[in-house]
Each structure stands twice: as C-alpha cells, then as structure tokens.
PDB file with SEQRES, HELIX, SHEET and CRYST1 records, atoms N, CA, C and O in Angstrom:
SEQRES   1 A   70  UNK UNK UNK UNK UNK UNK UNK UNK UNK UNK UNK UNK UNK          
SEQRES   2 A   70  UNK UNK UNK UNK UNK UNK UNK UNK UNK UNK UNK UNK UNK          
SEQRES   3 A   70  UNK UNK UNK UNK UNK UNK UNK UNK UNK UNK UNK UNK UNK          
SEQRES   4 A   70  UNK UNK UNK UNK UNK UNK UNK UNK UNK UNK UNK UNK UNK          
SEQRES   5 A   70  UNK UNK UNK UNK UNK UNK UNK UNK UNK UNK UNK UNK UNK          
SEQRES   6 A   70  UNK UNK UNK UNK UNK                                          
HELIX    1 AA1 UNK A    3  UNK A    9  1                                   7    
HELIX    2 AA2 UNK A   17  UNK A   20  1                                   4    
HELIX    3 AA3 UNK A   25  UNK A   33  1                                   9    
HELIX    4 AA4 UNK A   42  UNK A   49  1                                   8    
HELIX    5 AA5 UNK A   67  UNK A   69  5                                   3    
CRYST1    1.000    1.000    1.000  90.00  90.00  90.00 P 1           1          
ATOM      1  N   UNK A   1       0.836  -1.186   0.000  1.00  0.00           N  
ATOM      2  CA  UNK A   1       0.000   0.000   0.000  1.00  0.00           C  
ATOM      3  C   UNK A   1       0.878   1.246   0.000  1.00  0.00           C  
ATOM      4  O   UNK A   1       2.084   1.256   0.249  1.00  0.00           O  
ATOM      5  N   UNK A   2       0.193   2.193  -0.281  1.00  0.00           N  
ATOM      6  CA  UNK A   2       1.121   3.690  -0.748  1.00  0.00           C  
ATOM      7  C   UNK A   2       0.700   4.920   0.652  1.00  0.00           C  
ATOM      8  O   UNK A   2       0.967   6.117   0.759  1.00  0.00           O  
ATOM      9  N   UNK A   3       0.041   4.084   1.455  1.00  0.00           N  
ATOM     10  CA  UNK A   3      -0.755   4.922   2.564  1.00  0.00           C  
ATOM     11  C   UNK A   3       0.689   6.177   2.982  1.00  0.00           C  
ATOM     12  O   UNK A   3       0.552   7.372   2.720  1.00  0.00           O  
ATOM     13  N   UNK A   4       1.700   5.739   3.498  1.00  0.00           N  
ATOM     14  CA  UNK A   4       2.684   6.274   3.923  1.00  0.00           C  
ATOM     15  C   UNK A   4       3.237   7.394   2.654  1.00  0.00           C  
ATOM     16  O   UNK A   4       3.688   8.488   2.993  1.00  0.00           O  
ATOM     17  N   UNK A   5       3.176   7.111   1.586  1.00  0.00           N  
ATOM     18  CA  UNK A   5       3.994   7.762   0.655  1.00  0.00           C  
ATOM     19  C   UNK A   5       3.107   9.170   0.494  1.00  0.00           C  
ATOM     20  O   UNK A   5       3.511  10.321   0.659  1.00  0.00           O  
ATOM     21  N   UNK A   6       1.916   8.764   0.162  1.00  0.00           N  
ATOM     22  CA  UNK A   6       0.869   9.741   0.288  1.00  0.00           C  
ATOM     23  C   UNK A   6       0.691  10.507   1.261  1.00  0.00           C  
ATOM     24  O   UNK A   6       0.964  11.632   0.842  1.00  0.00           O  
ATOM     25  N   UNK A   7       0.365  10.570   2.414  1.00  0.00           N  
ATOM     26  CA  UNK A   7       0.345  11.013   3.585  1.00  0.00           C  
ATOM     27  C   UNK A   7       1.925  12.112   3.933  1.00  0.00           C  
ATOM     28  O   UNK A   7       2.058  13.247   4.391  1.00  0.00           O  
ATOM     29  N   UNK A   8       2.669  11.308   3.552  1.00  0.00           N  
ATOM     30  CA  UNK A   8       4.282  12.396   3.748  1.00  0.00           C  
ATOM     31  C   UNK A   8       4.364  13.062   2.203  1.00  0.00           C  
ATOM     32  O   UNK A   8       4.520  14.283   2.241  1.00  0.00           O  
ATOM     33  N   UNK A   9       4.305  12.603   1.130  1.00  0.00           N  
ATOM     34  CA  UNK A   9       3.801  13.470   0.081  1.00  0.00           C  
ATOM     35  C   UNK A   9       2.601  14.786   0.498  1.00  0.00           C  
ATOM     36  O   UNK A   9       2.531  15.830  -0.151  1.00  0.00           O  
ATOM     37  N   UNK A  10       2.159  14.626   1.099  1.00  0.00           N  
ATOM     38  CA  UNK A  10       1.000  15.599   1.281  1.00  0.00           C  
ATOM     39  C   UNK A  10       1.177  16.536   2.766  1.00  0.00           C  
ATOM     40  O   UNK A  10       0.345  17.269   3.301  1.00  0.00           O  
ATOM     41  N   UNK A  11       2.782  16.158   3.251  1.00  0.00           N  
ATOM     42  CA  UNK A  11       2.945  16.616   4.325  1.00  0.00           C  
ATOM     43  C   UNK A  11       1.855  16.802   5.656  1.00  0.00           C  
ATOM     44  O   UNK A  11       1.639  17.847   6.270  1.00  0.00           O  
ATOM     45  N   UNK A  12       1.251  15.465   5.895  1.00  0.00           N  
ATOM     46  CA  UNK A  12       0.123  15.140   6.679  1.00  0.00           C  
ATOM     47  C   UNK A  12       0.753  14.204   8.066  1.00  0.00           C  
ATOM     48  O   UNK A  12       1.832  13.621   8.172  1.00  0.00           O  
ATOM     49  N   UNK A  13      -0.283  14.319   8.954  1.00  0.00           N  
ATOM     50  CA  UNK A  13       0.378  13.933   9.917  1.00  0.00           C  
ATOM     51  C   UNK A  13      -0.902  13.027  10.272  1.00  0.00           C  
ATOM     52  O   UNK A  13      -2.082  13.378  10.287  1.00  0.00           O  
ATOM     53  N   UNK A  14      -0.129  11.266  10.665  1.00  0.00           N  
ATOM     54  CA  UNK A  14      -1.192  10.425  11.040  1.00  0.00           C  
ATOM     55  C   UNK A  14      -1.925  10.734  12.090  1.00  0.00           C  
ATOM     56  O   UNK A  14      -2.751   9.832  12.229  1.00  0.00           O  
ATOM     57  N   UNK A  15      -2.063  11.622  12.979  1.00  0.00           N  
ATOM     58  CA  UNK A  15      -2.844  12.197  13.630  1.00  0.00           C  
ATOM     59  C   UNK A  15      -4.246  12.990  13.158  1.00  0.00           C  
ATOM     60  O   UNK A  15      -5.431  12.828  13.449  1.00  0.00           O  
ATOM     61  N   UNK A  16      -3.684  13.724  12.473  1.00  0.00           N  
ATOM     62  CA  UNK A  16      -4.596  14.326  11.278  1.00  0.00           C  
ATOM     63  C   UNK A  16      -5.589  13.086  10.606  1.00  0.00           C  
ATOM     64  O   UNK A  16      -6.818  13.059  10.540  1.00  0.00           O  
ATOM     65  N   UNK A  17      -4.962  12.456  10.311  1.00  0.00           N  
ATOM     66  CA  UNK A  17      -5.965  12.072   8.764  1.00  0.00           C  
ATOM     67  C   UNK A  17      -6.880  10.723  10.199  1.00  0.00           C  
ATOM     68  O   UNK A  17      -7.979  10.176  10.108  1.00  0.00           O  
ATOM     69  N   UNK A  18      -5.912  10.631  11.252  1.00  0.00           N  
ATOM     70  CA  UNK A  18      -7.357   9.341  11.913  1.00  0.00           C  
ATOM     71  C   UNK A  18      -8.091  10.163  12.515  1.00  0.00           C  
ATOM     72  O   UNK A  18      -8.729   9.578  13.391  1.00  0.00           O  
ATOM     73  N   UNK A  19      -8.367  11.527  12.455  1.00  0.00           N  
ATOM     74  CA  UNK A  19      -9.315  12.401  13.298  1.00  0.00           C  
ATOM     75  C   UNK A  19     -10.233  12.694  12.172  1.00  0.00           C  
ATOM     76  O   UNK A  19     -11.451  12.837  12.286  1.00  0.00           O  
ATOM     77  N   UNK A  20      -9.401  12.790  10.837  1.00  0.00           N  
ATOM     78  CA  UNK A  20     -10.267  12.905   9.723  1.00  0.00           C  
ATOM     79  C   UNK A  20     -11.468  11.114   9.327  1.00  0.00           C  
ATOM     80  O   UNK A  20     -12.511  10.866   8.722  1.00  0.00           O  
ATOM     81  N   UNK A  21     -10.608  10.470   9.997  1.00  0.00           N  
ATOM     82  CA  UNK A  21     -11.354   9.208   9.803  1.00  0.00           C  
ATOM     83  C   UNK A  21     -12.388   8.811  10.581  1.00  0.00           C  
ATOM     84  O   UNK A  21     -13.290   7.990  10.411  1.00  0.00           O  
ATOM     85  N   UNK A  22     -11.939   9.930  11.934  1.00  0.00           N  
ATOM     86  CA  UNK A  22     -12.700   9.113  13.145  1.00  0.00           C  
ATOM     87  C   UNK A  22     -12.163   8.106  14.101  1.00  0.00           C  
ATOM     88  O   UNK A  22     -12.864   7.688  15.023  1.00  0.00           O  
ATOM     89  N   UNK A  23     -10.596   7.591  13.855  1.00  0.00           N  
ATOM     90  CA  UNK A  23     -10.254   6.440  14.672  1.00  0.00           C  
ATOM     91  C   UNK A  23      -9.188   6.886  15.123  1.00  0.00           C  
ATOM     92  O   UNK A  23      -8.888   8.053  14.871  1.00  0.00           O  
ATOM     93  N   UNK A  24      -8.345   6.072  15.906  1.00  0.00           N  
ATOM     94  CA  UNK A  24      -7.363   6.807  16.721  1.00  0.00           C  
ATOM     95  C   UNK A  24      -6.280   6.349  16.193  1.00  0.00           C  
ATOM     96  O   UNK A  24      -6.313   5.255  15.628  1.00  0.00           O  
ATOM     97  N   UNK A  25      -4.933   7.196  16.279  1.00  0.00           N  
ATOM     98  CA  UNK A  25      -3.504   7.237  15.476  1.00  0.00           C  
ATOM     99  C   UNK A  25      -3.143   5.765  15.525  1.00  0.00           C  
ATOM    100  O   UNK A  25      -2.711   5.120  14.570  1.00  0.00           O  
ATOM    101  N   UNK A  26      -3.373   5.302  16.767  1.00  0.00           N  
ATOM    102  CA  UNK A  26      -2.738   3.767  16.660  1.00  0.00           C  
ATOM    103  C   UNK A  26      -2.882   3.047  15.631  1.00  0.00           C  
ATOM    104  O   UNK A  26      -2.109   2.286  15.049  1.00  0.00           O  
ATOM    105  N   UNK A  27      -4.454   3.497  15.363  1.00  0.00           N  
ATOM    106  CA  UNK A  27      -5.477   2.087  14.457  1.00  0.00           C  
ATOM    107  C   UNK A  27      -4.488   2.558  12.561  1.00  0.00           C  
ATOM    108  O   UNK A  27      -3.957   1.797  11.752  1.00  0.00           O  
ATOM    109  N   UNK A  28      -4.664   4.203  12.546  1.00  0.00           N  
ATOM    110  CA  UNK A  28      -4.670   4.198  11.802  1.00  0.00           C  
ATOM    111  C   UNK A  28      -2.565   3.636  11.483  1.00  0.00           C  
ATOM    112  O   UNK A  28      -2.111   2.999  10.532  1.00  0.00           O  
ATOM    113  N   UNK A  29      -1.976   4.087  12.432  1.00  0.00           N  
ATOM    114  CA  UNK A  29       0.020   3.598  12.079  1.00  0.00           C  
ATOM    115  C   UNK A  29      -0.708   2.199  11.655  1.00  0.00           C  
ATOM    116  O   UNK A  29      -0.285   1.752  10.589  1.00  0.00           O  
ATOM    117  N   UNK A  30      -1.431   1.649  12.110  1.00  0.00           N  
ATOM    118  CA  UNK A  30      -1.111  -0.179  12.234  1.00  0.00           C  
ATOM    119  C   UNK A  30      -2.193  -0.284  10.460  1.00  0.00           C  
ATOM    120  O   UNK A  30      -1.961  -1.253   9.738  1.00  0.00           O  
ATOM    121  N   UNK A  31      -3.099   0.612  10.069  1.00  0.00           N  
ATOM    122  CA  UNK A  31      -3.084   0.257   8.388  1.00  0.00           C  
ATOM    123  C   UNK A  31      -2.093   0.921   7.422  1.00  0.00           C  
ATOM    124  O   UNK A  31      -2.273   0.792   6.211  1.00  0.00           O  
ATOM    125  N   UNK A  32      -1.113   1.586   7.872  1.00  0.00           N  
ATOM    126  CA  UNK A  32      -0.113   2.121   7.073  1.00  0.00           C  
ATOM    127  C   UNK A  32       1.364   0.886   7.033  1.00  0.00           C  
ATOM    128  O   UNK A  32       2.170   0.608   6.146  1.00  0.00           O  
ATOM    129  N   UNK A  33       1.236   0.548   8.008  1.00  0.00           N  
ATOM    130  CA  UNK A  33       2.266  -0.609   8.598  1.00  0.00           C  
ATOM    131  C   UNK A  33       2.094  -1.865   8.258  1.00  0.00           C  
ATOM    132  O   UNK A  33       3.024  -2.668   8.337  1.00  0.00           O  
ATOM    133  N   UNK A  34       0.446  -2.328   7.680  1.00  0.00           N  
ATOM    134  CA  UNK A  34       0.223  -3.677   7.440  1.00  0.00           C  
ATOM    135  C   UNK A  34       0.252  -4.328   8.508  1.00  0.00           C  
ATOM    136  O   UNK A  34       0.717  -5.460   8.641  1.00  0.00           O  
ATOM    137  N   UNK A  35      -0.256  -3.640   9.362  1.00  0.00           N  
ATOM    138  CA  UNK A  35      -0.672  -4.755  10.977  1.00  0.00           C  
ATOM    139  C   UNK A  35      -1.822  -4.768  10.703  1.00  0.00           C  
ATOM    140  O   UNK A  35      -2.150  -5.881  11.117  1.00  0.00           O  
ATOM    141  N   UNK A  36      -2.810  -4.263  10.240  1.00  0.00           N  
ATOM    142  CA  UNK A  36      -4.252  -4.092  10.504  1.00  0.00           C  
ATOM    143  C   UNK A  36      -4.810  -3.991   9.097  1.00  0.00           C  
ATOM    144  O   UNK A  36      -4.448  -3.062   8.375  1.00  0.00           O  
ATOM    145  N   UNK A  37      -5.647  -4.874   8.686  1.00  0.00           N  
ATOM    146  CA  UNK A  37      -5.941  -4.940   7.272  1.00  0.00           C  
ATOM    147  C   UNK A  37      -7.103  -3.658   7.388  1.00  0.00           C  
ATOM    148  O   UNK A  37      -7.904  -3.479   8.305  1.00  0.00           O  
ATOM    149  N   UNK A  38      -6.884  -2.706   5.950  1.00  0.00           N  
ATOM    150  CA  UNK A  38      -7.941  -1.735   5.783  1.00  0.00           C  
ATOM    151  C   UNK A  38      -8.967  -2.132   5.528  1.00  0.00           C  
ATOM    152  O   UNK A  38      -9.258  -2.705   4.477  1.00  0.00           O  
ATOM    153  N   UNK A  39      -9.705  -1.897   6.450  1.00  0.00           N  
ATOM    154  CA  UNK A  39     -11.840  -1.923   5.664  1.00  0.00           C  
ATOM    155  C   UNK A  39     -11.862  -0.752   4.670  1.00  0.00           C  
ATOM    156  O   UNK A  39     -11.164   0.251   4.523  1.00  0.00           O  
ATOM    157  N   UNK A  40     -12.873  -1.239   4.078  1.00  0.00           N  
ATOM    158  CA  UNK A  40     -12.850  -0.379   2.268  1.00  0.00           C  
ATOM    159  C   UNK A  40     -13.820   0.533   2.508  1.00  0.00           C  
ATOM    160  O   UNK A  40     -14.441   0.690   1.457  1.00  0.00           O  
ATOM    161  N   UNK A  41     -14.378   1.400   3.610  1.00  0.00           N  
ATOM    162  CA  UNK A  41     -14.809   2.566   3.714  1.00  0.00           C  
ATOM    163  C   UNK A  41     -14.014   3.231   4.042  1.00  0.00           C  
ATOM    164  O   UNK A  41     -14.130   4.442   3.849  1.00  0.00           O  
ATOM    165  N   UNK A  42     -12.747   2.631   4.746  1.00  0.00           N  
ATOM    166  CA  UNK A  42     -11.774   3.920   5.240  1.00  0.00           C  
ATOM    167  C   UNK A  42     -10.797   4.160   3.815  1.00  0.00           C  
ATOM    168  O   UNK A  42     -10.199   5.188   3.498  1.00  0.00           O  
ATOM    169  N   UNK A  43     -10.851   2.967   3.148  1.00  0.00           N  
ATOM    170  CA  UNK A  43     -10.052   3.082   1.471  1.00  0.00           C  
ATOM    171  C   UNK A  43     -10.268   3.928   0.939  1.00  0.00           C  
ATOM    172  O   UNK A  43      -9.466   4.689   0.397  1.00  0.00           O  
ATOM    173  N   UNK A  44     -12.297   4.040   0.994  1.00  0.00           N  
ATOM    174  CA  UNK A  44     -12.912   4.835   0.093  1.00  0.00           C  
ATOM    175  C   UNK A  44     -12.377   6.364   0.488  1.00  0.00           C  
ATOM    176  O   UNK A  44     -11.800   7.287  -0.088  1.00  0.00           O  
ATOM    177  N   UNK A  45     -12.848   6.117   1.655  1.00  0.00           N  
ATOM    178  CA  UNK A  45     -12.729   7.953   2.446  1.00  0.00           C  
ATOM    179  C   UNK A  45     -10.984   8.187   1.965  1.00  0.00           C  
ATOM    180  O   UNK A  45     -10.848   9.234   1.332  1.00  0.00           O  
ATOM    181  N   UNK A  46      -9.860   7.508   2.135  1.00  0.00           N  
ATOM    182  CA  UNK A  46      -8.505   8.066   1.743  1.00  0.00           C  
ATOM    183  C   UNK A  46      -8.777   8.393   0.410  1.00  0.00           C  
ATOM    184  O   UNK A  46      -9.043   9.526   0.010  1.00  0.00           O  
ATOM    185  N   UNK A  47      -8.704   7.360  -0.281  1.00  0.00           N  
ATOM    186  CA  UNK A  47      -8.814   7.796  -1.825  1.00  0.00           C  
ATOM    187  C   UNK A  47      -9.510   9.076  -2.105  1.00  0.00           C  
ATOM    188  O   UNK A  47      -9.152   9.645  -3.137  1.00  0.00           O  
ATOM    189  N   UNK A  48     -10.317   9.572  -1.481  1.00  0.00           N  
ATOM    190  CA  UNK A  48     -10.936  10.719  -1.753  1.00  0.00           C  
ATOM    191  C   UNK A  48      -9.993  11.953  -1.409  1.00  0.00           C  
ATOM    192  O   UNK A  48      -9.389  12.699  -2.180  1.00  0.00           O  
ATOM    193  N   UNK A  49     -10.046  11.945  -0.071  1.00  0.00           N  
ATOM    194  CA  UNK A  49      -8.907  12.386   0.512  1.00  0.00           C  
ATOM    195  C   UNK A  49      -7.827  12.692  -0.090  1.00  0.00           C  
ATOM    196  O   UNK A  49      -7.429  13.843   0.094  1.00  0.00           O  
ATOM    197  N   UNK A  50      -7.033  11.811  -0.965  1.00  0.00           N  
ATOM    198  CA  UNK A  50      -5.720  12.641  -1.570  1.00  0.00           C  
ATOM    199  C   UNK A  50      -5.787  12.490  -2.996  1.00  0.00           C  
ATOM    200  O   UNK A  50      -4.780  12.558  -3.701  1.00  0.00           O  
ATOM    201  N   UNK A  51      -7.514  12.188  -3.662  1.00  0.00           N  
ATOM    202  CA  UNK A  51      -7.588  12.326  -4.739  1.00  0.00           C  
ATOM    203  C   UNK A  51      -7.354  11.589  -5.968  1.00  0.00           C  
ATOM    204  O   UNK A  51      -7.455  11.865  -7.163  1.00  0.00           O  
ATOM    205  N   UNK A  52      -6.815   9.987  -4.922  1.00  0.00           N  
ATOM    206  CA  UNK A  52      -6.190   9.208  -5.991  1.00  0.00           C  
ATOM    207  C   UNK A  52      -7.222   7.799  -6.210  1.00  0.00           C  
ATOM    208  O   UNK A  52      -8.101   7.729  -5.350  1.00  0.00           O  
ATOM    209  N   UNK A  53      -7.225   7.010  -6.939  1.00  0.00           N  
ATOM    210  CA  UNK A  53      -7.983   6.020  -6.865  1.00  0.00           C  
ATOM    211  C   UNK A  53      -7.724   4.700  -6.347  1.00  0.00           C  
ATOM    212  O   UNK A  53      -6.677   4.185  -6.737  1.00  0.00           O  
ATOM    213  N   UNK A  54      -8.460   4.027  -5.539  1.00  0.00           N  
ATOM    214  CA  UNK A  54      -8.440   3.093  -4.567  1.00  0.00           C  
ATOM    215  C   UNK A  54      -7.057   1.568  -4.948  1.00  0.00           C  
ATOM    216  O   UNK A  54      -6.153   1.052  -4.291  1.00  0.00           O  
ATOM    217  N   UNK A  55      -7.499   1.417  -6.027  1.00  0.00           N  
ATOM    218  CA  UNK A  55      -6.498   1.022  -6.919  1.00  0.00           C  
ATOM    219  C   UNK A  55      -4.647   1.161  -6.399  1.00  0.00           C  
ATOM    220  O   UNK A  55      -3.812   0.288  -6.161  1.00  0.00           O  
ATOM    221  N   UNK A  56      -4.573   2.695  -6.383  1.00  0.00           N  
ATOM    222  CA  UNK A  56      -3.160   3.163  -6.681  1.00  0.00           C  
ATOM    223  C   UNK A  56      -3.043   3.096  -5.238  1.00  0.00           C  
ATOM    224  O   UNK A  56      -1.993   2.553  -4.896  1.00  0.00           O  
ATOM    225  N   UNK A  57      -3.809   3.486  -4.250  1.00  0.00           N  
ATOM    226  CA  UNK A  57      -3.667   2.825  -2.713  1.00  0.00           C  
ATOM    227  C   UNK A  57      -2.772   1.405  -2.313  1.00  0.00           C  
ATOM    228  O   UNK A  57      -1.782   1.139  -1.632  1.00  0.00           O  
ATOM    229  N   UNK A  58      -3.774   0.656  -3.188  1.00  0.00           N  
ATOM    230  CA  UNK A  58      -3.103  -0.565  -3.235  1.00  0.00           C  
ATOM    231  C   UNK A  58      -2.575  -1.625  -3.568  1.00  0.00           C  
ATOM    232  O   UNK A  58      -2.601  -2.818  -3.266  1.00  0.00           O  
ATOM    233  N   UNK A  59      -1.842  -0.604  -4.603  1.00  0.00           N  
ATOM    234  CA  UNK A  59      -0.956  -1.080  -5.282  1.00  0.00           C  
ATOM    235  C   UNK A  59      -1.263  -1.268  -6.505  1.00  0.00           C  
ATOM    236  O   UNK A  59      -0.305  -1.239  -7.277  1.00  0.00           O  
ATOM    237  N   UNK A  60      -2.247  -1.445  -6.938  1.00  0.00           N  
ATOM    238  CA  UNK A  60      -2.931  -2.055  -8.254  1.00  0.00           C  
ATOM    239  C   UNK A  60      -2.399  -1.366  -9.285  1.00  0.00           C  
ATOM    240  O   UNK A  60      -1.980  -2.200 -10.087  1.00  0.00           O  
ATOM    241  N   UNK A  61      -2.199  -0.255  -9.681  1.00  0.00           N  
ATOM    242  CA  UNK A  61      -1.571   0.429 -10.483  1.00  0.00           C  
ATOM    243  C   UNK A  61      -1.168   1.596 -10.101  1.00  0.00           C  
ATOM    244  O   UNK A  61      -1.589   2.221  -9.127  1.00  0.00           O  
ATOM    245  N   UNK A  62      -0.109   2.016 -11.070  1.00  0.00           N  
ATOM    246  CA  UNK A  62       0.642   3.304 -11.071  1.00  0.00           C  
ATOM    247  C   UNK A  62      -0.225   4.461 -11.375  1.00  0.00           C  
ATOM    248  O   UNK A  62       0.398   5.327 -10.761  1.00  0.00           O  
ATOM    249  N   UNK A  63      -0.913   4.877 -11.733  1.00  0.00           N  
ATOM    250  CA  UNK A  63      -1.940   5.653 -12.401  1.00  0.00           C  
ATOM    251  C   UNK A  63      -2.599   6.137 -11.116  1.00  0.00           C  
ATOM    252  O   UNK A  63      -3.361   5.292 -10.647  1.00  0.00           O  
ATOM    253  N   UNK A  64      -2.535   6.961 -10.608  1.00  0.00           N  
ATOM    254  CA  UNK A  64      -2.829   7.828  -9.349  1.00  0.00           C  
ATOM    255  C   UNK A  64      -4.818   8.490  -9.751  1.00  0.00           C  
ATOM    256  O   UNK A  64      -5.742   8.662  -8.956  1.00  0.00           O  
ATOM    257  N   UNK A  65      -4.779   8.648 -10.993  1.00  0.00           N  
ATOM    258  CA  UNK A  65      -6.117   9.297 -11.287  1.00  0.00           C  
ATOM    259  C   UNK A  65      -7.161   8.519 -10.984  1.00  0.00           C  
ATOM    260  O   UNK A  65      -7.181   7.357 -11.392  1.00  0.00           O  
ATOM    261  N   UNK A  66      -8.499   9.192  -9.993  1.00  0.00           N  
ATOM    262  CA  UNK A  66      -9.280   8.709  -9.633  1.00  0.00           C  
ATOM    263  C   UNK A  66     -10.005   8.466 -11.285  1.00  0.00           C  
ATOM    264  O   UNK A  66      -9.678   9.119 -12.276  1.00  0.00           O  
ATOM    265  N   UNK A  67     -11.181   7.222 -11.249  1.00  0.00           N  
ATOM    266  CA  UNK A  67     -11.338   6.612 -12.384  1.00  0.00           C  
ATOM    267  C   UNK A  67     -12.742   7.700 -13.182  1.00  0.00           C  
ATOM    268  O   UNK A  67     -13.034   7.603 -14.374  1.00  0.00           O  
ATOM    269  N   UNK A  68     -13.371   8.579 -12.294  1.00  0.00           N  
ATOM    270  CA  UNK A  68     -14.157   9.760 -12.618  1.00  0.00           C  
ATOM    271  C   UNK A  68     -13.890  10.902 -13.527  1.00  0.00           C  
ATOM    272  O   UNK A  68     -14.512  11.680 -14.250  1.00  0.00           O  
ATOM    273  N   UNK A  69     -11.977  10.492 -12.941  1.00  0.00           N  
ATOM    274  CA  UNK A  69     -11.714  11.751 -14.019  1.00  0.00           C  
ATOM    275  C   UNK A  69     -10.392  12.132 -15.196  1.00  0.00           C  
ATOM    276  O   UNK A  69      -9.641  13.033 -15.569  1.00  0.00           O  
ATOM    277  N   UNK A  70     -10.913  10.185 -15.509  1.00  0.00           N  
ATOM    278  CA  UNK A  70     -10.340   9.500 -16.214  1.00  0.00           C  
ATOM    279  C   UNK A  70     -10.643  10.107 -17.851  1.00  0.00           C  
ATOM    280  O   UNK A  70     -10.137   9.544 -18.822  1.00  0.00           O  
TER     281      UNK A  70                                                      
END                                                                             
C-alpha cells in the first residue's frame, strides 16, 4: 500500500488524517504498517482524501487518477 507515501507526500500527519477518519492514530500507524488490514470505507474515504484512486492505494496500479476523471 502507498498509505505512507501519500500522507508524507502531502505533508500530513497520522494524527490528522485518523481524526479525519474518526479512529485513533494507533489504528490508523497499524493500516499504514500492514498490521491491521484496511476496511474499504476507510479506502474509500482516503482515496478521496488525496484524490487518488483506490487502486493506486493498493498497489494495483501506477496511475494515481481517480477513475471519474479518467
């Protein structure tokens, strides 16, 4: 997953974005870390979030463009 690359690309702080999620920093280090498998509403909500498509999250492709605005 690209959770980390994104997040320091965007000069964001995991504090930030699990308050933006609703859950607490722990939960969210441990889906950036691959301790904690992501549920696909919090996928959805990132992908929105930095604009990229769920896909390029994880790994699926290089192509960062959400598929709307393709």
């Amino acid at each position: 997953m690209r959770l980390k690359d994104l997040r320091e690309d965007a000069d964001v702080k995991q504090a930030t974005l699990a308050a933006y999620l609703h859950i607490k920093q722990n939960t969210y280090s441990q889906y950036e870390n691959g301790q904690r498998q992501l549920p696909v509403d919090v996928l959805i909500r990132l992908a929105a979030y930095f604009g990229v498509s769920t896909d390029y999250i994880l790994g699926l492709t290089d192509d960062p463009t959400p598929p709307r605005a393709r």
